[in-house]
C-alpha positions as CSV (number, residue, x, y, z in Angstrom):
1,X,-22.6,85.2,13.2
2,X,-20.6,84.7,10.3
3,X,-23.2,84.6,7.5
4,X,-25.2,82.1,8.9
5,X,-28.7,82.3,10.4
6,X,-29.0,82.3,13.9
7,X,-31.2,79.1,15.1
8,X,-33.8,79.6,17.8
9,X,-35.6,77.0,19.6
10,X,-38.8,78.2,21.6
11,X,-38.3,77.9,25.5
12,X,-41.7,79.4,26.4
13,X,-43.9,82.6,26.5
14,X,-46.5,84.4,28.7
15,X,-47.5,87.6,30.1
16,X,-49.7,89.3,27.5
17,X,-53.4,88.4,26.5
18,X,-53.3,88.6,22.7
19,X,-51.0,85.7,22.0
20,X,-48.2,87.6,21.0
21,X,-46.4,87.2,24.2
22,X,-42.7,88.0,25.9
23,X,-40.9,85.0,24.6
24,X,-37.8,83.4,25.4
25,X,-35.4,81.5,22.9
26,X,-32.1,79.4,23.1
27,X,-29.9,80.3,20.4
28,X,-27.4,77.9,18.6
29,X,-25.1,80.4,19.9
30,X,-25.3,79.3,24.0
31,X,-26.8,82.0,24.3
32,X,-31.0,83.3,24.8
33,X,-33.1,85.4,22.8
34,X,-35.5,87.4,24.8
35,X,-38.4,89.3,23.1
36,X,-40.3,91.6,25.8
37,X,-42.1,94.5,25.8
38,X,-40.2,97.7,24.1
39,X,-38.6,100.1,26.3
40,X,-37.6,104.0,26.0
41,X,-34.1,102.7,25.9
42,X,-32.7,100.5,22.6
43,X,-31.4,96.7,23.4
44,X,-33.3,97.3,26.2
45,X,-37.3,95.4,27.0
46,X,-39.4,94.2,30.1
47,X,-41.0,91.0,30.5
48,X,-42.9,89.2,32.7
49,X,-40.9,87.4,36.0
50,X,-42.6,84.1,34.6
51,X,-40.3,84.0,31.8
52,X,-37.2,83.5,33.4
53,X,-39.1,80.1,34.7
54,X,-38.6,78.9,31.0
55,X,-34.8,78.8,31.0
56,X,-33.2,75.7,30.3
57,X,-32.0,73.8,33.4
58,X,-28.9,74.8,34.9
59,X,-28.9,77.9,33.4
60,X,-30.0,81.5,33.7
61,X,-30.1,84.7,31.7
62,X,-27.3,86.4,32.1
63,X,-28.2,90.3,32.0
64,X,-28.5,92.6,34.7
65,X,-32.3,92.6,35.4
66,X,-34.3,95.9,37.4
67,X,-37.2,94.8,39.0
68,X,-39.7,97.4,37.9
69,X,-42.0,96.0,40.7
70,X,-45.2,95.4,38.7
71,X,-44.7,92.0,38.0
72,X,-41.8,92.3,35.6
73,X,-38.5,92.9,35.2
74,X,-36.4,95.2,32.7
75,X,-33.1,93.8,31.0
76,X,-31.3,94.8,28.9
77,X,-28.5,92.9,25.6
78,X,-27.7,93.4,22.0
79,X,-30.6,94.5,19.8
80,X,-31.8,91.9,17.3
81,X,-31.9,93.3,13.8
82,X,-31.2,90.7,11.7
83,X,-33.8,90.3,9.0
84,X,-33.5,86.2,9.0
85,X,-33.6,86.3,12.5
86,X,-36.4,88.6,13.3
87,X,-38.7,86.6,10.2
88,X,-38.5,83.7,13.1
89,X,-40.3,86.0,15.5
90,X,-43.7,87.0,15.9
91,X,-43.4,90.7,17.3
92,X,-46.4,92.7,18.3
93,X,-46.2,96.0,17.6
94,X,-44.7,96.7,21.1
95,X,-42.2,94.2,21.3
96,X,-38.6,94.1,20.4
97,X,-35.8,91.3,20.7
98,X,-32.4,91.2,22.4
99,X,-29.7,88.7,22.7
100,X,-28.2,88.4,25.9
101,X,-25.8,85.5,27.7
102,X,-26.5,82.0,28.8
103,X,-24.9,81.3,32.1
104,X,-24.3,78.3,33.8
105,X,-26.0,78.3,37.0
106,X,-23.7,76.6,40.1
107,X,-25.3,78.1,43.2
108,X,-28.6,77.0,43.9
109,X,-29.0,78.7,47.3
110,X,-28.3,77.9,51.1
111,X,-29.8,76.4,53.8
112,X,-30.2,79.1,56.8
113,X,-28.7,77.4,59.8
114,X,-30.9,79.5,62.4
């Protein structure tokens, strides 16, 4: 990042009761920040399948997602550490924050000819 603060601008956030949701970000660096639910695994959290509906158009996340088949899905990017980034978050005590890609989306599904 080169000394400067990351930017994030809120795309949306649901999943969890108390407020402190699974949230998803856009980053000044084309890329998303995704804060979900803590895993066993570092850089890696689980949010709800809603939050993927907050991505800006003609885009998706770009990380390898498992779906855990509860309701969510479990991805995996760079752990977010950065002090001045992480003071823009509000994590709950179970949540941690990952950067992962920004892709372009070009395929938006076929039409079955049967």
């Amino acid at each position: 990042m080169g000394g400067q603060i990351m930017r994030l601008r809120f795309l949306g956030k649901g999943g969890s009761g108390d407020g402190d949701c699974p949230t998803l970000y856009a980053t000044d660096q084309q890329t998303y920040l995704v804060q979900g639910w803590e895993t066993k695994e570092v850089g890696t959290v689980e949010i709800p399948h809603l939050l993927t509906g907050f991505a800006e158009p003609d885009t998706f996340i770009g990380a390898d997602m498992d779906d855990t088949g509860r309701g969510t899905f479990r991805l995996a990017g760079r752990p977010v550490n950065e002090p001045d980034v992480i003071a823009q978050l509000t994590l709950a005590d179970d949540e941690a924050a990952i950067e992962v890609p920004k892709k372009r989306r070009t395929y938006y599904g076929g039409v079955d000819s049967k």
